[in-house]
KOLVEXDREN-53253 format. One record per residue (C-alpha): x, y, z. Coordinates in nm, 3 decimals, always signed. Layout:
! KOLVEXDREN-53253
<xx X, yy Y, zz Z>
...
//
This chain:
! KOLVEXDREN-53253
<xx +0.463, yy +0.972, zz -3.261>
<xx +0.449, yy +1.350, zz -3.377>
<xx +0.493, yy +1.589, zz -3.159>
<xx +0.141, yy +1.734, zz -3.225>
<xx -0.020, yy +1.326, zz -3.223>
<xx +0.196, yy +1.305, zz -2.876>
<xx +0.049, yy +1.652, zz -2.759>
<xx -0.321, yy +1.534, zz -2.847>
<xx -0.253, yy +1.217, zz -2.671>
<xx -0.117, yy +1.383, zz -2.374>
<xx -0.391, yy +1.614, zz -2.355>
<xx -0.673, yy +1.339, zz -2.363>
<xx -0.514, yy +1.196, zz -2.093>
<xx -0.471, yy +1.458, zz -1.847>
<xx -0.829, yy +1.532, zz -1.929>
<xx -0.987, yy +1.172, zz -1.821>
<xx -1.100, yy +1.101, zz -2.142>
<xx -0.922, yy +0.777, zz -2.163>
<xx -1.159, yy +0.651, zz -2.433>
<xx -1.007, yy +0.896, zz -2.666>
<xx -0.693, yy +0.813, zz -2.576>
<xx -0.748, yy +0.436, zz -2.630>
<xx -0.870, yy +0.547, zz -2.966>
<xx -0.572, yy +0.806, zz -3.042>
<xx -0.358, yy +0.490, zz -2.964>
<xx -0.485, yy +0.242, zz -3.169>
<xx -0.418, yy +0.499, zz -3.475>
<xx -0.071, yy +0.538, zz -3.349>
<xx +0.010, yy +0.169, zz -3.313>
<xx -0.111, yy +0.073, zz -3.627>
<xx +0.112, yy +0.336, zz -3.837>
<xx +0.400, yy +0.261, zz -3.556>
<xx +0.358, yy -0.048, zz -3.377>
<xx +0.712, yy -0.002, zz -3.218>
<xx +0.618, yy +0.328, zz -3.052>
<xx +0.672, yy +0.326, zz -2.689>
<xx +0.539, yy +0.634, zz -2.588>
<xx +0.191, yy +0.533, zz -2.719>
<xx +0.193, yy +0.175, zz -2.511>
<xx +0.269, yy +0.398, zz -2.202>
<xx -0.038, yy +0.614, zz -2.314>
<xx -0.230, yy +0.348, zz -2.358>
<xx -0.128, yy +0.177, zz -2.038>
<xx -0.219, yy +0.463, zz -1.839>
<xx -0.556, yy +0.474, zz -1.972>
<xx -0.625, yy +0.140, zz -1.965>
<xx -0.485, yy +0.115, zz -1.597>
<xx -0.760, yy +0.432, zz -1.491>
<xx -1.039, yy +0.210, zz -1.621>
<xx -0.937, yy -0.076, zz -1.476>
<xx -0.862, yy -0.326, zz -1.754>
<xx -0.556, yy -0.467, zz -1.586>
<xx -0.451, yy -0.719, zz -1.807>
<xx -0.451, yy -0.535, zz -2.041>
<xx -0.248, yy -0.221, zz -1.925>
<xx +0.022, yy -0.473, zz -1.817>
<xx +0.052, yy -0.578, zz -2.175>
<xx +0.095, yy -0.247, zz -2.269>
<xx +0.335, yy -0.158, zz -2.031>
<xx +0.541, yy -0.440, zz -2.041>
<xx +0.536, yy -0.332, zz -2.467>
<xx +0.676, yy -0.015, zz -2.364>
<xx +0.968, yy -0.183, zz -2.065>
<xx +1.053, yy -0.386, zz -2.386>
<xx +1.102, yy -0.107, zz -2.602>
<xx +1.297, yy +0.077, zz -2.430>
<xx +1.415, yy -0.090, zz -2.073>
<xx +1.641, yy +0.179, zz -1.942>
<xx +1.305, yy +0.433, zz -1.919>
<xx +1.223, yy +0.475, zz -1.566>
<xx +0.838, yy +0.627, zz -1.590>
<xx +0.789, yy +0.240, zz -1.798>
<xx +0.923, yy +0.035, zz -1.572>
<xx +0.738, yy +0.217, zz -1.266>
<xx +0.395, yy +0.214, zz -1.444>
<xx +0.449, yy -0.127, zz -1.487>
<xx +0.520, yy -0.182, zz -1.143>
<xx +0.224, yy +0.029, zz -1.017>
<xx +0.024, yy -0.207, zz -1.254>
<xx +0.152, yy -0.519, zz -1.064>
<xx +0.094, yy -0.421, zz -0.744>
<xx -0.280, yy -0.337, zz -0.832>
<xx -0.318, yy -0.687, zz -0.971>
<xx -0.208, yy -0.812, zz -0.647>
<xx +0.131, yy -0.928, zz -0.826>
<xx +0.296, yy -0.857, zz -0.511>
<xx +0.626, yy -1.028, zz -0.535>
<xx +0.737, yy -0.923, zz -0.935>
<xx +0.535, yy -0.571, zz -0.871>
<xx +0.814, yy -0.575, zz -0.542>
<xx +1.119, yy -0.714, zz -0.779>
<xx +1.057, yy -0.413, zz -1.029>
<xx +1.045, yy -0.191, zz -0.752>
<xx +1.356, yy -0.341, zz -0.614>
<xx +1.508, yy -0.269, zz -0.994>
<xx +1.427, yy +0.108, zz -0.975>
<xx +1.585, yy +0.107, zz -0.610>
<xx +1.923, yy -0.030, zz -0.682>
<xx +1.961, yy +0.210, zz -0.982>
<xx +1.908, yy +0.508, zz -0.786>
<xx +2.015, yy +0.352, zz -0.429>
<xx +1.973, yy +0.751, zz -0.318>
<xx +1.585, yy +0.730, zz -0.406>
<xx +1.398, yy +0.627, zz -0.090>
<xx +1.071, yy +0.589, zz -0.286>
<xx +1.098, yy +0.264, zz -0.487>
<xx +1.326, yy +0.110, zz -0.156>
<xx +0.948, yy +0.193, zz +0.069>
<xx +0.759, yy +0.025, zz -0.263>
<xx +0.949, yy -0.217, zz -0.268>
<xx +0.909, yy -0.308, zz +0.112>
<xx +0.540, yy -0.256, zz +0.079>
<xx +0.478, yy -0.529, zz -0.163>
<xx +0.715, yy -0.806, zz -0.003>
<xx +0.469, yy -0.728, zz +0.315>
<xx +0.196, yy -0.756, zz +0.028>
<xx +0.392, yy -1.111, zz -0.115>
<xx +0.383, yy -1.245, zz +0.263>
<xx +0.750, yy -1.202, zz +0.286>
<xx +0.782, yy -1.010, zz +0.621>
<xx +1.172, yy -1.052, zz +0.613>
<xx +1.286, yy -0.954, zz +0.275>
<xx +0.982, yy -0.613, zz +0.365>
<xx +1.227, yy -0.542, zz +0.673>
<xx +1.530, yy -0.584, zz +0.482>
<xx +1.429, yy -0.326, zz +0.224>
<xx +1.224, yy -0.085, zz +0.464>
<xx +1.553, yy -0.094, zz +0.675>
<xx +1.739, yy -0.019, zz +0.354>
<xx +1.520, yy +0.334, zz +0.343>
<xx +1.535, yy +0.439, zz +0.689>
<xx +1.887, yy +0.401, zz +0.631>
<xx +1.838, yy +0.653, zz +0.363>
<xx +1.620, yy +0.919, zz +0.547>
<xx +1.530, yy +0.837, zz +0.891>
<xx +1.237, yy +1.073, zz +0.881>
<xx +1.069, yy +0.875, zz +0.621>
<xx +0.730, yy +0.845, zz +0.769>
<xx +0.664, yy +0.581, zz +0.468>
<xx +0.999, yy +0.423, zz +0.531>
<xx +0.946, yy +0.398, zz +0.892>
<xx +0.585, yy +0.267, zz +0.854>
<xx +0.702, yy +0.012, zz +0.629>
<xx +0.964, yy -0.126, zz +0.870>
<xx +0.640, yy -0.092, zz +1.158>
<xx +0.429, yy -0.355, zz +0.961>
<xx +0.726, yy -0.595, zz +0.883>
<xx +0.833, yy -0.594, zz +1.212>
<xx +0.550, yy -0.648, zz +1.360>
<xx +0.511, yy -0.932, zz +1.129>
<xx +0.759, yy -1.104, zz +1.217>
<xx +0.746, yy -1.054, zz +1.616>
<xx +0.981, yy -0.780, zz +1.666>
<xx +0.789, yy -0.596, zz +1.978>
<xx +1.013, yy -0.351, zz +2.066>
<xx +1.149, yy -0.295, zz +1.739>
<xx +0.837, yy -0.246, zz +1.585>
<xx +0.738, yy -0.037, zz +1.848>
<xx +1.020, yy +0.217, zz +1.849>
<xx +0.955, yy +0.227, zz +1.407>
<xx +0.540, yy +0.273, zz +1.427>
<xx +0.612, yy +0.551, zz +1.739>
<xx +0.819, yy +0.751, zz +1.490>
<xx +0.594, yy +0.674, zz +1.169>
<xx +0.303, yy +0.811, zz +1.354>
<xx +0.483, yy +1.111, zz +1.510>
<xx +0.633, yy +1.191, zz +1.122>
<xx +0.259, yy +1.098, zz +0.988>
<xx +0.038, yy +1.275, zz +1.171>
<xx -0.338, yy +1.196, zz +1.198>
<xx -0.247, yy +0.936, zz +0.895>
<xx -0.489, yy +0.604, zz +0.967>
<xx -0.227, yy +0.346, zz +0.803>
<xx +0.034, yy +0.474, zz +1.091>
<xx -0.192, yy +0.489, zz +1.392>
<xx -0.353, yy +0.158, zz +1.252>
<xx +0.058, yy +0.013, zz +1.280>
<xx +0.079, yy +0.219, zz +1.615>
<xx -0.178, yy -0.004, zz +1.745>
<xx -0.062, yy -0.295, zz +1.607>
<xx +0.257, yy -0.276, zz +1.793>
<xx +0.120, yy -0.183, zz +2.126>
<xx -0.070, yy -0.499, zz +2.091>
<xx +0.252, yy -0.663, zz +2.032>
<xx +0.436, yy -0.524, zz +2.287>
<xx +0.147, yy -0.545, zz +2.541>
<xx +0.004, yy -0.248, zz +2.559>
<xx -0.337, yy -0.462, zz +2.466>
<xx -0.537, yy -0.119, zz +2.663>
<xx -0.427, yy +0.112, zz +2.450>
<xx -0.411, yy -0.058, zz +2.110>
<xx -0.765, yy -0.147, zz +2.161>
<xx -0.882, yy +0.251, zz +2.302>
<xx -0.706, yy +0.303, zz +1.903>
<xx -0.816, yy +0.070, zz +1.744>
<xx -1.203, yy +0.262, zz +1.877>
<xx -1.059, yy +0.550, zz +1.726>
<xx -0.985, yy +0.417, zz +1.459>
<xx -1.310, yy +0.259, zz +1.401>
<xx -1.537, yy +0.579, zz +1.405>
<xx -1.302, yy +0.757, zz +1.147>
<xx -1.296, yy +0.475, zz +0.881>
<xx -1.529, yy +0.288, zz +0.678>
<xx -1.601, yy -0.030, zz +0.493>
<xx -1.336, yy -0.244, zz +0.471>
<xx -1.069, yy -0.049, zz +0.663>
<xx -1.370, yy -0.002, zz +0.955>
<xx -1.372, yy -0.363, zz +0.946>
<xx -1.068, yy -0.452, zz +0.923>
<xx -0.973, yy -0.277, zz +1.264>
<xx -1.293, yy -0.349, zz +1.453>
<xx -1.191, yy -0.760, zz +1.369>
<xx -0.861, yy -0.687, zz +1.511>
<xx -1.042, yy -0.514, zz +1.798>
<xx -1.258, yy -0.795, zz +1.870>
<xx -1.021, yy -1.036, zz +1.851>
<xx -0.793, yy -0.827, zz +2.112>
<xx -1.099, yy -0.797, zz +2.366>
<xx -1.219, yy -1.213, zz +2.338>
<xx -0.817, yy -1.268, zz +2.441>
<xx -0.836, yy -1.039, zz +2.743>
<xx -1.193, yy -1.059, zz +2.836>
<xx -1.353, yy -1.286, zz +3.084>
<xx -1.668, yy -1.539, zz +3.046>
<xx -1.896, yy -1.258, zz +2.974>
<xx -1.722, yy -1.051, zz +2.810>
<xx -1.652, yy -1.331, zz +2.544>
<xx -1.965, yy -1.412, zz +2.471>
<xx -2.025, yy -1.042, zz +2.435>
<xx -1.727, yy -1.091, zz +2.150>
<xx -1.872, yy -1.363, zz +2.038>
<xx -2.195, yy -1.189, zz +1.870>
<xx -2.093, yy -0.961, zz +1.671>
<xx -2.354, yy -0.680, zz +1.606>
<xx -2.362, yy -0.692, zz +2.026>
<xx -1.953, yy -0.625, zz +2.011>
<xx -1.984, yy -0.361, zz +1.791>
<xx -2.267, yy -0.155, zz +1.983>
<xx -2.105, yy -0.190, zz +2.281>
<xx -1.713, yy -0.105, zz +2.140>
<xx -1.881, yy +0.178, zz +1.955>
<xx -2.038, yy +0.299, zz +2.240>
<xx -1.735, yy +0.288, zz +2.427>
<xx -1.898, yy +0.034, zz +2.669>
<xx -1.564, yy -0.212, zz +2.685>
<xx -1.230, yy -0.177, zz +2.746>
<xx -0.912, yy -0.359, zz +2.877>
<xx -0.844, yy -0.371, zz +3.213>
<xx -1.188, yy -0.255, zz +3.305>
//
């Protein structure tokens, strides 16, 4: 790729006009089909639209060109972890972090997606890995709150989701892990006045998501009533919204 054809390229992309870059691509790859600067481009683009399969084609094209790039190898990481490829998105990330054992980043990836691959102990085992790095890793700690709550760790997981929410302030993902781990450590009264808080600052899924877990937390603790109250659901939520239940009340 010229420098010009590379410019143009670049250009197109940092513009959002990945249909032109898909098309400056194509032109490329035919006249060089060993370029692997033009199956990152295309990657890229392809990943902004969408067309997964497709962009992880591409970017394992440009890993295989040239494996010792870094940018390849974490685009095509980034591309496996949005195809729900937890466990090889979490090996590539686990690559990156043993070549640069000083780079917290790829270690927290890495933990991330062994959460995302159901494999709470290896997550802990790599989110350790990072605190170990930089103790006021809000990601790192955060990381190590999920797997430890995961895999039963009260206090531990505690002590990590404390510290991730005091280095990530106002962040939902930490006070969401907070919760989790008061829950854990039973604290069930205040996980579920956060997991109301929670609830009226998110939406869709995430809203869901934490109401569920609030639910779920109240039917545990309530009595007769209240469980039936759990038990319908549009009832729960008009009454949790409204701040009508609580633990211990």
């Amino acid at each position: 790729m010229t420098r010009s054809g590379a410019a143009e390229v670049a250009d197109a992309l940092d513009g959002e006009r990945y249909d032109e870059v898909l098309r400056l691509t194509d032109t490329i790859l035919a006249e060089t089909p060993g370029n692997d600067a033009a199956h990152e481009y295309r990657a890229r683009a392809l990943l902004a639209l969408g067309r997964l399969d497709e962009a992880e084609s591409h970017a394992q094209d440009a890993v295989r060109l040239d494996p010792e790039e870094i940018r390849y190898r974490e685009l095509l990481a980034e591309i496996l972890s949005r195809e729900g490829a937890h466990r090889d998105a979490a090996v590539e990330f686990g690559r990156l972090a043993r070549n640069d054992p000083h780079e917290s980043t790829w270690t927290v990836a890495e933990a991330r997606e062994r959460l995302g691959a159901a494999k709470p102990g290896m997550g802990v085992e790599a989110a350790r890995r990072a605190v170990q790095l930089d103790p006021r890793d809000g990601r790192a700690q955060l990381a190590l709150a999920q797997g430890l709550t995961r895999t039963g760790d009260a206090r531990g997981a505690f002590q990590a989701a404390s510290l991730a929410a005091e280095l990530l302030p106002g962040d939902p993902e930490a006070r969401e892990a907070l919760a989790d781990a008061q829950w854990l450590a039973g604290q069930e009264a205040a996980a579920f006045e956060e997991f109301r808080a929670l609830a009226s600052d998110l939406h869709g899924s995430d809203r869901d998501r934490v109401v569920k877990k609030a639910r779920s937390l109240y039917r545990r603790q309530a009595g007769f009533l209240g469980r039936l109250v759990a038990g319908i659901g549009p009832l729960f939520e008009l009454a949790f919204g409204n701040g009508w239940l609580g633990i211990g009340r």
